[in-house]
N, CA, C and O atoms as a printed pandas DataFrame, in Angstrom:
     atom_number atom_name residue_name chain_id  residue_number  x_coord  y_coord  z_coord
0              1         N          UNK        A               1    0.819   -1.193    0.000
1              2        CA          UNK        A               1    0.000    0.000    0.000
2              3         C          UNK        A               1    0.873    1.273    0.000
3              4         O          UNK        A               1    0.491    2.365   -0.421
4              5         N          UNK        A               2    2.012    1.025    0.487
5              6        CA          UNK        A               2    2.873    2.238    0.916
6              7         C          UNK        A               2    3.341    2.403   -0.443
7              8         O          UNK        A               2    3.114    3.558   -0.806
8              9         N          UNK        A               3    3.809    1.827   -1.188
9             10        CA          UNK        A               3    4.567    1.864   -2.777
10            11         C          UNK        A               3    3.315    2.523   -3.632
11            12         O          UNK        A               3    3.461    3.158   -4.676
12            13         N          UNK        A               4    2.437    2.330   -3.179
13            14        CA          UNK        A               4    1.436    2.900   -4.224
14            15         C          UNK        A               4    1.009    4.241   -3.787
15            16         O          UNK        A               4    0.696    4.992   -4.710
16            17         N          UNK        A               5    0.945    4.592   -2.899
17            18        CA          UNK        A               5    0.700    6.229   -2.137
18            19         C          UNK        A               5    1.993    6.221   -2.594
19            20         O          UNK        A               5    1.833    6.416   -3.799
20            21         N          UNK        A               6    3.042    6.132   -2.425
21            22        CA          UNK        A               6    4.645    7.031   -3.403
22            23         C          UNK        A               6    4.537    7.019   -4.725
23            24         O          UNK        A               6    4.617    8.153   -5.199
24            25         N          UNK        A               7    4.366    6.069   -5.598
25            26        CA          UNK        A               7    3.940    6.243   -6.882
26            27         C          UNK        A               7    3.143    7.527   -7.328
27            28         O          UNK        A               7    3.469    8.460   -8.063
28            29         N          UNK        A               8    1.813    7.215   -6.527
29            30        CA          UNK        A               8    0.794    8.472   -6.997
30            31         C          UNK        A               8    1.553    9.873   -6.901
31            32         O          UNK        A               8    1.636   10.722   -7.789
32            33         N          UNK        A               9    2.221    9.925   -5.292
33            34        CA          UNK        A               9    2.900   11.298   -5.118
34            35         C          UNK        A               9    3.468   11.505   -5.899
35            36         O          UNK        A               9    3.099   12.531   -6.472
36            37         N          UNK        A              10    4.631   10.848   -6.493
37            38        CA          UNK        A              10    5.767   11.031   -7.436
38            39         C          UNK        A              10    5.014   11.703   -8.839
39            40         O          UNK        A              10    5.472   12.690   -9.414
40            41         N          UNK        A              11    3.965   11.089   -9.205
41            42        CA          UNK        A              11    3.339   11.353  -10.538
42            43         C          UNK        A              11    2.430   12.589  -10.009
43            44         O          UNK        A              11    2.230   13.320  -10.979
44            45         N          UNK        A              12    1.975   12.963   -9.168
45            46        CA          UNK        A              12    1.687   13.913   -8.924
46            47         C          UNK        A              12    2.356   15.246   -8.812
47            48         O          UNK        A              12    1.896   16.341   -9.136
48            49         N          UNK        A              13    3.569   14.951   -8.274
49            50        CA          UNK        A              13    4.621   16.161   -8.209
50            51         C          UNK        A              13    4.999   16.308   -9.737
51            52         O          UNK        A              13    5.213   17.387  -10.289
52            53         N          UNK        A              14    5.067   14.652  -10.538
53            54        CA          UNK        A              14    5.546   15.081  -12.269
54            55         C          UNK        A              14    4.488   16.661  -13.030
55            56         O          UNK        A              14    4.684   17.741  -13.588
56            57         N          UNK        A              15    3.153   15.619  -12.444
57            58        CA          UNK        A              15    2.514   16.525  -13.453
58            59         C          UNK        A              15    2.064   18.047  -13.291
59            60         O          UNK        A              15    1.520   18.749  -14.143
60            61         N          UNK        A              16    2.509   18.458  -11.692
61            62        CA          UNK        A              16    2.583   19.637  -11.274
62            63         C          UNK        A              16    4.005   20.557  -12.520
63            64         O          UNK        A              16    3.941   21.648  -13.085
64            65         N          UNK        A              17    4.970   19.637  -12.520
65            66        CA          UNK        A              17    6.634   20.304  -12.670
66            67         C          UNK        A              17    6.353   20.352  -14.259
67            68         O          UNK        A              17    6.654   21.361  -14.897
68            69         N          UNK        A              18    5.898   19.483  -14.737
69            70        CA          UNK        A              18    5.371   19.494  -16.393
70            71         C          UNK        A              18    4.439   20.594  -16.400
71            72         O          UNK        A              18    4.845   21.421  -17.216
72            73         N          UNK        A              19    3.531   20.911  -15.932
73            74        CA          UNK        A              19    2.427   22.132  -16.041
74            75         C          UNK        A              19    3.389   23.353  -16.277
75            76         O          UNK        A              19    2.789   24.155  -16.993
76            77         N          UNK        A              20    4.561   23.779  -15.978
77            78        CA          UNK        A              20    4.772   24.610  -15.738
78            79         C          UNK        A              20    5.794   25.208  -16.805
79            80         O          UNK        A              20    6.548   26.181  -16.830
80            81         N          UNK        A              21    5.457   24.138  -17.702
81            82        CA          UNK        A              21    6.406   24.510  -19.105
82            83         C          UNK        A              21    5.003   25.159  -20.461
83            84         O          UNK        A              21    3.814   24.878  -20.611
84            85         N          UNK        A              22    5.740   25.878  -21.023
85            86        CA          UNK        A              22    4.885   26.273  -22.025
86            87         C          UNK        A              22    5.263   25.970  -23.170
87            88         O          UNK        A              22    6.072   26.562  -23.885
88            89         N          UNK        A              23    4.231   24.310  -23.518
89            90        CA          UNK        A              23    4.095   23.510  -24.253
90            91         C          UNK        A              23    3.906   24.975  -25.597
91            92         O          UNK        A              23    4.785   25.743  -25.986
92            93         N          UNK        A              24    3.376   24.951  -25.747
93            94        CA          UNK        A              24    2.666   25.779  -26.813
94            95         C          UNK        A              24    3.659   26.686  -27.267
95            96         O          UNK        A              24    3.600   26.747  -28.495
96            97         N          UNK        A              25    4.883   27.697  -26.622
97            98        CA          UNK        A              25    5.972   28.004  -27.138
98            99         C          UNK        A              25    6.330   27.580  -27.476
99           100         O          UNK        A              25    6.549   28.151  -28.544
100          101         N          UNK        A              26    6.976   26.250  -27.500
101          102        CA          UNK        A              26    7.690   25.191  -27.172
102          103         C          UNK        A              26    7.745   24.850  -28.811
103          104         O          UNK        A              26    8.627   25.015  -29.653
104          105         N          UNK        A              27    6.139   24.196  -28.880
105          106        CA          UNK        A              27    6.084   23.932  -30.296
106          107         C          UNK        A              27    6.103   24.134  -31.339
107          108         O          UNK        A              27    6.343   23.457  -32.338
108          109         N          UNK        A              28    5.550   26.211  -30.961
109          110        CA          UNK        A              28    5.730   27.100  -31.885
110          111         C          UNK        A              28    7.260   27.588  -32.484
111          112         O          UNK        A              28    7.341   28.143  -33.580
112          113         N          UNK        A              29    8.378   27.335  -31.696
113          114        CA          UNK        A              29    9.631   26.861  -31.989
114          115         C          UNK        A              29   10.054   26.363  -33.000
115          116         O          UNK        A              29   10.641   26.681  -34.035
116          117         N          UNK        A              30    9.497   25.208  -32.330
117          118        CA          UNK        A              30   10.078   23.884  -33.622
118          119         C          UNK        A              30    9.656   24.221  -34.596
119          120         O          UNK        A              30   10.448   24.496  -35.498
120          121         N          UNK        A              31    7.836   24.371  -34.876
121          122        CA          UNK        A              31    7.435   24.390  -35.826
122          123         C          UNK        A              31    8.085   25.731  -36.459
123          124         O          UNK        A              31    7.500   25.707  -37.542
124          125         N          UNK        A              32    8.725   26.633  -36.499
125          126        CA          UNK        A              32    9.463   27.639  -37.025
126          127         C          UNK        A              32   10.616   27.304  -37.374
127          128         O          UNK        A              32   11.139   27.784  -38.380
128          129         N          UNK        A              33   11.248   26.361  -36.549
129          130        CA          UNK        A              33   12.421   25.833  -36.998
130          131         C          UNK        A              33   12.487   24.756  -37.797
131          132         O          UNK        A              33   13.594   24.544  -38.293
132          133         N          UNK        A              34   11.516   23.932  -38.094
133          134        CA          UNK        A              34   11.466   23.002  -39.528
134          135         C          UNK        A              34   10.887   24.100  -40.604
135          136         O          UNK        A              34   10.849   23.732  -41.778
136          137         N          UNK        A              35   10.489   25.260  -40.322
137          138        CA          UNK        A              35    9.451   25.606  -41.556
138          139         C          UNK        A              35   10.455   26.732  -42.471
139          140         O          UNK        A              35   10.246   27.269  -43.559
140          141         N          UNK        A              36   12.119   26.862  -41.114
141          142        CA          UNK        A              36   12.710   27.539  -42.280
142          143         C          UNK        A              36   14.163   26.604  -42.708
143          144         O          UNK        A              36   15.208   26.814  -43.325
144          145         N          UNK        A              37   13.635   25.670  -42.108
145          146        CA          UNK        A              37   14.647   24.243  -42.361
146          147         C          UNK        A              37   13.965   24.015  -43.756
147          148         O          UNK        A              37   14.752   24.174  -44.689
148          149         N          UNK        A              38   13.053   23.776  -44.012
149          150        CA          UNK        A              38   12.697   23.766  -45.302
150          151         C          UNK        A              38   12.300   24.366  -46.596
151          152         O          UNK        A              38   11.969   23.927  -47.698
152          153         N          UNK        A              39   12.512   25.969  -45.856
153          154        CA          UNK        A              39   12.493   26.708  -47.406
154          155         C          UNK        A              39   14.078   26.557  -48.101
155          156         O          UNK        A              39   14.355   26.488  -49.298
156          157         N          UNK        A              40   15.255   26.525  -46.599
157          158        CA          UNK        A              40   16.215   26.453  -47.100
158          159         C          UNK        A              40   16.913   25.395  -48.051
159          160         O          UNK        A              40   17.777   25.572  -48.910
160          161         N          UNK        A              41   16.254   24.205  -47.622
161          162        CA          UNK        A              41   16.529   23.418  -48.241
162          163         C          UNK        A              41   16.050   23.138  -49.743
163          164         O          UNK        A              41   16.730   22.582  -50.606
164          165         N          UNK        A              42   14.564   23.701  -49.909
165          166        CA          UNK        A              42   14.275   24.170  -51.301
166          167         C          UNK        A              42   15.064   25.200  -51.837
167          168         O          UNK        A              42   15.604   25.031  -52.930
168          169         N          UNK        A              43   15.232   26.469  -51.075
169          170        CA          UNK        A              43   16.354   26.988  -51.852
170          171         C          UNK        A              43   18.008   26.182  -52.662
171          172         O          UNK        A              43   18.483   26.089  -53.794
172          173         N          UNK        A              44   18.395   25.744  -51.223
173          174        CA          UNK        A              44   19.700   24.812  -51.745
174          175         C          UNK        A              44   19.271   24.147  -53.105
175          176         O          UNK        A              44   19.947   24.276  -54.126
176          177         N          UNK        A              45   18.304   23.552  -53.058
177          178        CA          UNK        A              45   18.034   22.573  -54.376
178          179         C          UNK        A              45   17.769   23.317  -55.517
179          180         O          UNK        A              45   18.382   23.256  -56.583
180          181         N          UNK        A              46   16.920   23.948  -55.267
181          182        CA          UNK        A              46   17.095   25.115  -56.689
182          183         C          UNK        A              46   18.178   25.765  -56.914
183          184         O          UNK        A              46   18.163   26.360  -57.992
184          185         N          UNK        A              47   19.359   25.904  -56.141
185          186        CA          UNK        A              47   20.926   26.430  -56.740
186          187         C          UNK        A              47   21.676   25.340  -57.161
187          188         O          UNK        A              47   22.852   25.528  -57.470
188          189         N          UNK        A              48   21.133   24.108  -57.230
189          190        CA          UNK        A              48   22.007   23.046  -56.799
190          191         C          UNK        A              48   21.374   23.031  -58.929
191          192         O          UNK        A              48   22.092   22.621  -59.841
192          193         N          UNK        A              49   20.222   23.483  -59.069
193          194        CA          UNK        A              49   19.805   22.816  -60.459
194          195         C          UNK        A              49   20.335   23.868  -61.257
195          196         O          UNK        A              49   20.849   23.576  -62.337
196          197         N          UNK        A              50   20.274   25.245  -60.815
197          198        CA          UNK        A              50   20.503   26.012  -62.071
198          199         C          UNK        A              50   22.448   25.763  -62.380
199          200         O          UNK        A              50   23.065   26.014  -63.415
200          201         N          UNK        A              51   23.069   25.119  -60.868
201          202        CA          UNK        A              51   24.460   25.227  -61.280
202          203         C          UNK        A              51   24.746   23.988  -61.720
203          204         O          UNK        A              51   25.944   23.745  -61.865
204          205         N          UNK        A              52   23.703   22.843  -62.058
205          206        CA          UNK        A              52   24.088   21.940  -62.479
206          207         C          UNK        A              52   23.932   22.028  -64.120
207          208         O          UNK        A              52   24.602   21.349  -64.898
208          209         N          UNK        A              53   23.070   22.851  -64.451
209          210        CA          UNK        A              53   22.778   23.680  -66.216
210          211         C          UNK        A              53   23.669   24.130  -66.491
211          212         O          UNK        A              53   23.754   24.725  -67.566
């Protein structure tokens, strides 16, 4: 019984310490950082064709 009242606490204190991040920045990040990960990489490829002409 005692292992399981520590369990709960433990996951309880997790999901307090997780609340306190801002998911939603977080993602808005990344998602900015693949979205100019990939113009660049369309760019690269389009220099990559006209210098291969």
């Amino acid at each position: 019984m005692m292992a399981k009242m520590d369990d709960k606490s433990r996951l309880i204190r997790w999901v307090f310490l997780l609340q306190e991040f801002d998911m939603e920045g977080l993602l808005g990040v990344i998602y900015k950082h693949l979205e100019v990960s990939c113009l660049m990489l369309k760019h690269w490829k389009s220099l990559s064709v006209v210098i291969e002409n």
